[in-house]
LUMGUFI-796399 format. One record per residue: x, y, z negated of N, C-alpha, C in turn; residue in one letter. Coordinates in steps of 0.2 Angstrom, whole numbers. Example, Ala and Ser with C-alpha at 12.3 -4.5 7.8 and 13.67 -1.06 7.14 Angstrom:
! residues 2
<lumvex><n_c1>66</n_c1><n_c2>-28</n_c2><n_c3>-39</n_c3><ca_c1>62</ca_c1><ca_c2>-22</ca_c2><ca_c3>-39</ca_c3><c_c1>66</c_c1><c_c2>-16</c_c2><c_c3>-39</c_c3><residuo>a</residuo></lumvex>
<lumvex><n_c1>64</n_c1><n_c2>-11</n_c2><n_c3>-35</n_c3><ca_c1>68</ca_c1><ca_c2>-5</ca_c2><ca_c3>-36</ca_c3><c_c1>64</c_c1><c_c2>0</c_c2><c_c3>-39</c_c3><residuo>s</residuo></lumvex>
This chain:
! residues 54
<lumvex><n_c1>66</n_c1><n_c2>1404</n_c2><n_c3>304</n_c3><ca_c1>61</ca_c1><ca_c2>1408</ca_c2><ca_c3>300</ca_c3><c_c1>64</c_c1><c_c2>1410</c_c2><c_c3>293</c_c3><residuo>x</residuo></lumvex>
<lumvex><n_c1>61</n_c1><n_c2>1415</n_c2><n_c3>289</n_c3><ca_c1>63</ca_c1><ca_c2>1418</ca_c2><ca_c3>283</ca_c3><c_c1>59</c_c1><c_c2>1414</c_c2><c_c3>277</c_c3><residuo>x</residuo></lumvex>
<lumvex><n_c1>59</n_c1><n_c2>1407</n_c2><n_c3>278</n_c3><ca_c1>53</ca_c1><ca_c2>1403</ca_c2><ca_c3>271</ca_c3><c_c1>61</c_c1><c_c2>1401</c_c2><c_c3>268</c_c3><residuo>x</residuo></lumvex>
<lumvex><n_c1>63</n_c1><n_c2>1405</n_c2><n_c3>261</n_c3><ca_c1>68</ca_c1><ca_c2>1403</ca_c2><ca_c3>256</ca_c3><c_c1>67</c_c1><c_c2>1397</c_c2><c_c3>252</c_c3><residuo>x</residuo></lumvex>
<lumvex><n_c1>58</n_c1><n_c2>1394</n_c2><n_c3>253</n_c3><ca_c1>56</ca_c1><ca_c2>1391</ca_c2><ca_c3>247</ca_c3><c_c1>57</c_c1><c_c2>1384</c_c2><c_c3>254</c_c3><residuo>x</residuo></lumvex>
<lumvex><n_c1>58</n_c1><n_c2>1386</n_c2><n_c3>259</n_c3><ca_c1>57</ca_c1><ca_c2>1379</ca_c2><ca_c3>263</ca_c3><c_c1>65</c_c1><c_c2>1375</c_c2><c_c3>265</c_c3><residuo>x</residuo></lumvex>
<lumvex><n_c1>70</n_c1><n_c2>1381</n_c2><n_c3>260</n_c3><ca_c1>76</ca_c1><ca_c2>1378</ca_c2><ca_c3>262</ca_c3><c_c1>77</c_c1><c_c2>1372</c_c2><c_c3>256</c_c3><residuo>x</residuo></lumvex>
<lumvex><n_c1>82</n_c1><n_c2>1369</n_c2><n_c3>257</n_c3><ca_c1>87</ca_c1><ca_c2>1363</ca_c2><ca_c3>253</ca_c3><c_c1>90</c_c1><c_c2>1367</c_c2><c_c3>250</c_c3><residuo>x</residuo></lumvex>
<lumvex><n_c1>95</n_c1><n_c2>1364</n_c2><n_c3>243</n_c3><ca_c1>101</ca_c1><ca_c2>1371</ca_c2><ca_c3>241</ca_c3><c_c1>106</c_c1><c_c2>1368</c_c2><c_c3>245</c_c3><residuo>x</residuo></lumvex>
<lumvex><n_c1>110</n_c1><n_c2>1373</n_c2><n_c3>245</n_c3><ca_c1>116</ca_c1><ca_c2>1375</ca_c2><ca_c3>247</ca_c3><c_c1>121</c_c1><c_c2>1370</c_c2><c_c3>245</c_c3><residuo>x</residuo></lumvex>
<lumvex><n_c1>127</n_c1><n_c2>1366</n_c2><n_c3>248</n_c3><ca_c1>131</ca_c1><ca_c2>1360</ca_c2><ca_c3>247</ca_c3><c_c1>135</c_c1><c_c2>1368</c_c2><c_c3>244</c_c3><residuo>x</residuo></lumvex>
<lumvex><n_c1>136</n_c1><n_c2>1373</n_c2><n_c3>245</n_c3><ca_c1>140</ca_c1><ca_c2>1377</ca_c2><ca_c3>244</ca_c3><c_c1>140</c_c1><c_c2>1385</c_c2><c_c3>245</c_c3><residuo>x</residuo></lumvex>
<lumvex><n_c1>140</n_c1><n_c2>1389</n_c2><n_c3>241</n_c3><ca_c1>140</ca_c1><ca_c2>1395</ca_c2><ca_c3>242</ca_c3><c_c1>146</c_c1><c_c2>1399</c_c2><c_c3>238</c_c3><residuo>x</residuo></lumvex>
<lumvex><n_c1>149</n_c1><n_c2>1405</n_c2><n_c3>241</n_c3><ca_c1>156</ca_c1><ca_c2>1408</ca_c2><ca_c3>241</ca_c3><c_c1>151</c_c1><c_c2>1419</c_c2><c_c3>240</c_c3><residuo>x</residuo></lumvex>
<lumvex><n_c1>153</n_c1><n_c2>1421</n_c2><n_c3>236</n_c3><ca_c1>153</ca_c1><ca_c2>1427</ca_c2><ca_c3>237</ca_c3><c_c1>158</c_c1><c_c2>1430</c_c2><c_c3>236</c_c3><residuo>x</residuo></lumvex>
<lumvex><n_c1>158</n_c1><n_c2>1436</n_c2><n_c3>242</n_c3><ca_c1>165</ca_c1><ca_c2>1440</ca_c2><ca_c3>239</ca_c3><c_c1>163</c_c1><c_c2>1449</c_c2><c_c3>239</c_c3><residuo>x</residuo></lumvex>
<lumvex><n_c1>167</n_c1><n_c2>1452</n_c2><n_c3>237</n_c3><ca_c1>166</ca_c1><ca_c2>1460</ca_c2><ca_c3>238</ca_c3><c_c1>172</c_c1><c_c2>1462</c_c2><c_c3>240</c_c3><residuo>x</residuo></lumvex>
<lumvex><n_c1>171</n_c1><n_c2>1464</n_c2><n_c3>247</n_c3><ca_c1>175</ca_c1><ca_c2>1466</ca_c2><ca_c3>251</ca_c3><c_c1>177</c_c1><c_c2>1476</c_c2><c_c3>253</c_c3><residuo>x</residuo></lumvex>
<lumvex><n_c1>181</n_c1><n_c2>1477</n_c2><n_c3>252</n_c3><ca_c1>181</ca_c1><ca_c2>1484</ca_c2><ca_c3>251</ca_c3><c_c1>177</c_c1><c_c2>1488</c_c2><c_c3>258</c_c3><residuo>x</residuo></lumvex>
<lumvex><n_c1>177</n_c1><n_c2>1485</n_c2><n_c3>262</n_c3><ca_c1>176</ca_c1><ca_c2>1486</ca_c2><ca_c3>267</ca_c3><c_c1>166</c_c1><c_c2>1487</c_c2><c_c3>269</c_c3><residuo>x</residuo></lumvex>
<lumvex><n_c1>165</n_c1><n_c2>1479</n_c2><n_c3>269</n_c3><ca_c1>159</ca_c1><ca_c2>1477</ca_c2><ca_c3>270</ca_c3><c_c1>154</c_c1><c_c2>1476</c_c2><c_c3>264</c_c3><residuo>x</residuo></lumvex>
<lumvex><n_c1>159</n_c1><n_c2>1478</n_c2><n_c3>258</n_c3><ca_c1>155</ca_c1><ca_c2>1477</ca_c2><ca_c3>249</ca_c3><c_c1>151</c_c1><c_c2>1469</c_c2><c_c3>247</c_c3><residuo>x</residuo></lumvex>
<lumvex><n_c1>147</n_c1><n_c2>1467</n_c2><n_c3>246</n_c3><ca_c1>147</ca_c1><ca_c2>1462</ca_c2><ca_c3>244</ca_c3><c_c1>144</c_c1><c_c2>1458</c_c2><c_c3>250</c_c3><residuo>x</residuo></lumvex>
<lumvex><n_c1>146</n_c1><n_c2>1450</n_c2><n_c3>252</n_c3><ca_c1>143</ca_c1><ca_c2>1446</ca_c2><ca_c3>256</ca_c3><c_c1>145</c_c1><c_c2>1440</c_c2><c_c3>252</c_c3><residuo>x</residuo></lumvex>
<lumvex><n_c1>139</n_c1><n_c2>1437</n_c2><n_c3>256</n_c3><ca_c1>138</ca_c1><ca_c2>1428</ca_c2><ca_c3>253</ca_c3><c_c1>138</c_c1><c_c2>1426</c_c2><c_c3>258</c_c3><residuo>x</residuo></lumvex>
<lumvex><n_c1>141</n_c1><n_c2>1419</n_c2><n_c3>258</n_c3><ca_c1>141</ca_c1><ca_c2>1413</ca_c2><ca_c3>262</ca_c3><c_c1>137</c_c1><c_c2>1407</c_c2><c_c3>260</c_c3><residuo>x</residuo></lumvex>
<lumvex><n_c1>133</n_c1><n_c2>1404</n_c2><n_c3>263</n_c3><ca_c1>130</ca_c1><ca_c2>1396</ca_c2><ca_c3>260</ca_c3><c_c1>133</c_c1><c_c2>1392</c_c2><c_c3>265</c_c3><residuo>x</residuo></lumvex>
<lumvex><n_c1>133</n_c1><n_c2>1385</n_c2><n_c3>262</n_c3><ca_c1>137</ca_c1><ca_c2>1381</ca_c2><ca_c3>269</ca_c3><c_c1>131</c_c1><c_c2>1377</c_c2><c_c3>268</c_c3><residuo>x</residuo></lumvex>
<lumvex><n_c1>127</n_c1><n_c2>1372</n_c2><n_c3>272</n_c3><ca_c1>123</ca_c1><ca_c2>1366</ca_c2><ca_c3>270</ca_c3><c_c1>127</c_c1><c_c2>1360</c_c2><c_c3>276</c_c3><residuo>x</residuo></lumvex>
<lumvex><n_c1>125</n_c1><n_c2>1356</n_c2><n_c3>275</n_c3><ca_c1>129</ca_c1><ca_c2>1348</ca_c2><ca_c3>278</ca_c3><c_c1>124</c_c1><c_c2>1344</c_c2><c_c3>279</c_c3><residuo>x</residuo></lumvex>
<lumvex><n_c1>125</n_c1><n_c2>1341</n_c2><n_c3>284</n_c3><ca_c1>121</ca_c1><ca_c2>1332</ca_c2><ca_c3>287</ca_c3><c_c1>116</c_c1><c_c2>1335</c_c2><c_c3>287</c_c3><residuo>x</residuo></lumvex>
<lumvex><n_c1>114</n_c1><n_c2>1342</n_c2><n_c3>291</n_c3><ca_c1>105</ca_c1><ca_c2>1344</ca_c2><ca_c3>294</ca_c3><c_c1>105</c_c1><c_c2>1340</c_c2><c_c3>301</c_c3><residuo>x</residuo></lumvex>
<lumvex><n_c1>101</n_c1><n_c2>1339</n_c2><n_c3>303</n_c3><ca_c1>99</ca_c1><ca_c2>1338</ca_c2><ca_c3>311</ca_c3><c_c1>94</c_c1><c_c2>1340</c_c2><c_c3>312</c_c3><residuo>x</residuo></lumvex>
<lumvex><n_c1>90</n_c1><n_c2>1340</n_c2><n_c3>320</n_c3><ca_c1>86</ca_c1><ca_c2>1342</ca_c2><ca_c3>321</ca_c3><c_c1>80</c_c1><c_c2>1337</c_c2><c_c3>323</c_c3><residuo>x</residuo></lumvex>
<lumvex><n_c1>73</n_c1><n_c2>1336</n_c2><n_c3>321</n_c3><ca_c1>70</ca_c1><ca_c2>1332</ca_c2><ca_c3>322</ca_c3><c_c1>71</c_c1><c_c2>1326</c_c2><c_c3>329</c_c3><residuo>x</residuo></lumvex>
<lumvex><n_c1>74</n_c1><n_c2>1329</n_c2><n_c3>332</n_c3><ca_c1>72</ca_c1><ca_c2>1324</ca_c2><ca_c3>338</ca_c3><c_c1>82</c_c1><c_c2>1320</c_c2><c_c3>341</c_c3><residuo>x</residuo></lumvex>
<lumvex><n_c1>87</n_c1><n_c2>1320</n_c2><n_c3>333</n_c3><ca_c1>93</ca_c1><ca_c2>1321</ca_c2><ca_c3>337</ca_c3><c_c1>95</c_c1><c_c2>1319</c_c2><c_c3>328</c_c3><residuo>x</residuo></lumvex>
<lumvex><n_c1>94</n_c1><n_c2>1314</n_c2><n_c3>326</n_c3><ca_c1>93</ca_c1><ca_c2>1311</ca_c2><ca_c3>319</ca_c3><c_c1>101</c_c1><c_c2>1311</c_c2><c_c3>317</c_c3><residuo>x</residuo></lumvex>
<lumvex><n_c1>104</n_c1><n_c2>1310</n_c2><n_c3>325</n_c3><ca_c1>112</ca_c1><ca_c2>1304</ca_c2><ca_c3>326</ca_c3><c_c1>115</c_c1><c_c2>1309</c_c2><c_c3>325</c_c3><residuo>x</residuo></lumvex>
<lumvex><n_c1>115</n_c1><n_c2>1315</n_c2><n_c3>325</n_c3><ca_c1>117</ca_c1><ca_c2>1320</ca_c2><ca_c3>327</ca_c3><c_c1>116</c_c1><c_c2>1328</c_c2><c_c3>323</c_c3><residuo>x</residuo></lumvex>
<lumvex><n_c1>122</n_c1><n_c2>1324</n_c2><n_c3>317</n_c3><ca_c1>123</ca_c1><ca_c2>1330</ca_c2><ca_c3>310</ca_c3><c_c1>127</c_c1><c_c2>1337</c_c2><c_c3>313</c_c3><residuo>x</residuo></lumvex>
<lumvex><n_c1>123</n_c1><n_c2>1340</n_c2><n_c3>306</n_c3><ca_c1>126</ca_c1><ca_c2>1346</ca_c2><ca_c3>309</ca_c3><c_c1>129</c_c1><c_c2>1351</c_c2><c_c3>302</c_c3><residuo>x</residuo></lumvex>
<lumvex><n_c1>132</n_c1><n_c2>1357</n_c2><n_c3>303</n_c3><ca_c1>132</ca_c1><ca_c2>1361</ca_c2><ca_c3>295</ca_c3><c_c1>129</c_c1><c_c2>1366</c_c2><c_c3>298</c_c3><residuo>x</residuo></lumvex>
<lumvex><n_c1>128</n_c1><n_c2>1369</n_c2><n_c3>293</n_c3><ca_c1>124</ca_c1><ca_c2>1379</ca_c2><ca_c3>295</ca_c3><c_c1>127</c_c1><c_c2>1383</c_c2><c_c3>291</c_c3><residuo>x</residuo></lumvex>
<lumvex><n_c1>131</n_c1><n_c2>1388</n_c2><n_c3>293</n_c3><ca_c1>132</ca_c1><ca_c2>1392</ca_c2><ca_c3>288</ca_c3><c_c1>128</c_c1><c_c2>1399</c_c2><c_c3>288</c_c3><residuo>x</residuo></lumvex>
<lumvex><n_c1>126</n_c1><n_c2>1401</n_c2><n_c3>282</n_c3><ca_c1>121</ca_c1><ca_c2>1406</ca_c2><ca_c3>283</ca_c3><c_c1>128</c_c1><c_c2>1414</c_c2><c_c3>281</c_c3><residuo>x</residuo></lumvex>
<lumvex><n_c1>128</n_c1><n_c2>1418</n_c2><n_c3>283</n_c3><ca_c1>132</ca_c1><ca_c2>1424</ca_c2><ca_c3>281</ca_c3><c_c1>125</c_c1><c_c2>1428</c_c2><c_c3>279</c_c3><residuo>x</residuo></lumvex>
<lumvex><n_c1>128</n_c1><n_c2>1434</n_c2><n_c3>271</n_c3><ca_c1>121</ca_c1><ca_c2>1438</ca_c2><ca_c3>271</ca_c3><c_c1>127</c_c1><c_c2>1442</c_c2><c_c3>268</c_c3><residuo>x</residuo></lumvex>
<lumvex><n_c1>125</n_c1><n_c2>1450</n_c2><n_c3>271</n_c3><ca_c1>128</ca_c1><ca_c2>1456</ca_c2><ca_c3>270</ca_c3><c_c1>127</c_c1><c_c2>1459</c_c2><c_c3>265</c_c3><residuo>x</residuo></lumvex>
<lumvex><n_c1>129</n_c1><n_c2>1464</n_c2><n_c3>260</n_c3><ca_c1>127</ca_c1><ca_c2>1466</ca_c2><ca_c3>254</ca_c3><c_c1>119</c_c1><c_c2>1469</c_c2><c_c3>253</c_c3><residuo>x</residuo></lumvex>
<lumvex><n_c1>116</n_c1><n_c2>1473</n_c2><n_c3>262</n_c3><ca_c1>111</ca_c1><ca_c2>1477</ca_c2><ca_c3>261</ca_c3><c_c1>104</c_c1><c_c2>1471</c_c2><c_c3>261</c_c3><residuo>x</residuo></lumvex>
<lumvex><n_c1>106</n_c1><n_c2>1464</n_c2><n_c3>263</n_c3><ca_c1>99</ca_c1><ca_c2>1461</ca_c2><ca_c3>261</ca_c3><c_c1>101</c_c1><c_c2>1457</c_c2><c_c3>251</c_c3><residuo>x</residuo></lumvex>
<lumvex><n_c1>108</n_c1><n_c2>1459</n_c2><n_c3>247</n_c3><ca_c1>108</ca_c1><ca_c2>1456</ca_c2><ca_c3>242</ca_c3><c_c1>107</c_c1><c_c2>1460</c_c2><c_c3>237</c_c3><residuo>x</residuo></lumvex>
<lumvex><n_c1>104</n_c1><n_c2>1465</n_c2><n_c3>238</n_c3><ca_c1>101</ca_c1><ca_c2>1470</ca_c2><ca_c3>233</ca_c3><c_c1>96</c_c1><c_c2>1467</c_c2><c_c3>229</c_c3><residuo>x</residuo></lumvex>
């Protein structure tokens, strides 16, 4: 789901402007799991293309 206010920040985010693709961000987050799988970390990385960083 799209709730930004329901995320954690970011262990790390990277932007770059690519001649091609123009601007993208990466976020990495770390040690998420899913409620029912505690033992069992995970990372997420989020990719976002220029047209939603307006």
């Amino acid at each position: 789901m799209f709730e930004p206010t329901t995320w954690g920040e970011a262990a790390s985010v990277f932007e770059v402007d690519d001649p091609k693709l123009k601007r993208v961000r990466v976020s990495l987050w770390k040690n998420l799991h899913f409620r029912k799988a505690v033992t069992r970390p995970m990372s997420l990385l989020r990719i976002e293309h220029r047209q939603f960083l307006l």
